[in-house]
C-alpha positions, 0 to 999 in steps of 0.5 A, spaced: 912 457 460 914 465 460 912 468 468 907 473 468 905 471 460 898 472 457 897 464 457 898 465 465 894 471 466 888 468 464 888 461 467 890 464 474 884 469 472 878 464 473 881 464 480 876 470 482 881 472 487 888 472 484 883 476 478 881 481 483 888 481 485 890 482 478 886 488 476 889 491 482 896 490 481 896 491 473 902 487 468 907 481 473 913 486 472 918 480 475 925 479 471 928 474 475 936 476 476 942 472 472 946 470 477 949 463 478 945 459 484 951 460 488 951 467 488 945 467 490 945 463 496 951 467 499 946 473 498 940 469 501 944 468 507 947 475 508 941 478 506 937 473 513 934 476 519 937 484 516 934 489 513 935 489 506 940 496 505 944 493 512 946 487 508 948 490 501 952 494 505 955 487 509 956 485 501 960 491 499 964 490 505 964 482 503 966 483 496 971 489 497 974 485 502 975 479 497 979 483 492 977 480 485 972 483 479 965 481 480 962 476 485 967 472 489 967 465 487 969 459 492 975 458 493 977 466 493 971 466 499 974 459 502 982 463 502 979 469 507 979 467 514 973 467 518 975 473 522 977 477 516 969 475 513 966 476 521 970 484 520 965 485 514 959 484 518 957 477 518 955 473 524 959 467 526 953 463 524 953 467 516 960 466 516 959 458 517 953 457 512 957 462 507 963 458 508 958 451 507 956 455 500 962 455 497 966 449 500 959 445 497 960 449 490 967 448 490 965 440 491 960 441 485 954 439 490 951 447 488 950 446 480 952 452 476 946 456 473 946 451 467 947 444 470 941 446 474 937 447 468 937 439 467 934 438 474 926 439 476 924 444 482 924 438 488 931 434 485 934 442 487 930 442 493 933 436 495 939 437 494 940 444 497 936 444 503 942 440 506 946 446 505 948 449 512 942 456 513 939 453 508 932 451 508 926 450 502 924 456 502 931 459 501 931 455 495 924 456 493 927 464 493 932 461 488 928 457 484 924 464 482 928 469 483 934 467 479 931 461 475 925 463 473 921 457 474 914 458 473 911 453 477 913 455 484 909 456 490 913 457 497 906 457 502 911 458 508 913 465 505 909 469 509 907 475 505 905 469 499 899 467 505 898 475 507 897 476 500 891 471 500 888 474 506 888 480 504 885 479 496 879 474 499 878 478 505 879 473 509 881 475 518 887 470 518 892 467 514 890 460 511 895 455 514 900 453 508 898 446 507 890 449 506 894 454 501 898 449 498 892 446 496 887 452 494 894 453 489 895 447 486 889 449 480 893 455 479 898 450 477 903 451 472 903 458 473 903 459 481 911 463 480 906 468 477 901 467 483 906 468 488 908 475 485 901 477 485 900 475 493 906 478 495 904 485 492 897 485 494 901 484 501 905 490 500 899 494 497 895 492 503 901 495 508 901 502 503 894 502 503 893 501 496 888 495 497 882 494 500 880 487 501 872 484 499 867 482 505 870 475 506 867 470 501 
């Protein structure tokens, strides 16, 4: 199953508001980044509570810091101090969850992106959130945006619930166990059903999406 396929597309459409959705936002153009979990995660935790152009800045000075080709891998992270990692912008609480990342990596506990090619969505899940700054939706990000699995709805993301509001024109959010279960008929797709939430959400900040009168 492809993100965005043809297959998906159409089963997602005989819902009438992801259709709507759909024909206002056009092809799924989401292309899940190559990277390894680890990596990931070190990001997602640099990236938490900062503007986005704050924290790749944060990272460069992060990554120069550590002195290697690439992305630094855990021990080279684990051989900096905290305070040399503190220097490049990180908080204290980034700096202990990053240090947690790469002590549980070097410990084999986050799997390579191979390793976690054998594992289901929820075995990952189980095996991550106990990470320090790492919660489900941290690894959903994960799951989506450097695995590709097909079938991920974070309902506790809020642009996903903003982005259902907006496209069925709806006064409130709906409540992400109300929304956990409107979605389980867009089942095996709902990673294509997330993307198309989330830029209706963006649409409607930008103006570019009219909601319907509520159905």
């Amino acid at each position: 199953m492809t993100i965005g396929s043809p297959e998906a597309l159409r089963h997602l459409r005989r819902d009438p508001v992801l259709k709507r959705v759909i024909r206002r936002v056009g092809p799924c153009t989401l292309a899940p980044a190559r990277r390894q979990p680890y990596e990931a995660l070190v990001r997602a935790i640099a990236h938490q509570q900062v503007h986005g152009r704050a924290a790749e800045a944060i990272l460069g000075r992060f990554i120069a810091m550590c002195d290697c080709t690439g992305f630094p891998d855990p021990a080279t992270v684990l051989a900096r101090t905290p305070e040399a990692m503190r220097a490049c912008g990180l908080s204290a609480n980034k700096v202990l969850a990053i240090r947690d990342i790469a002590e549980k990596a070097a410990a084999g506990i986050v799997p390579t992106r191979a390793e976690a090619r054998r594992l289901s969505d929820e075995a990952l899940i189980e095996r991550l959130v106990p990470l320090r700054g790492v919660g489900r939706w941290t690894v959903e990000m994960l799951l989506i945006f450097t695995l590709g699995r097909p079938d991920v709805l974070p309902v506790d993301d809020y642009g996903v619930r903003e982005g259902w509001r907006v496209g069925a024109g709806l006064e409130e959010q709906p409540r992400p166990r109300a929304l956990g279960e409107i979605g389980q008929a867009w089942a095996p797709f709902r990673t294509t059903a997330a993307w198309y939430l989330w830029r209706a959400a963006d649409l409607a900040k930008e103006g570019g999406f009219k909601a319907p009168a509520a159905i």
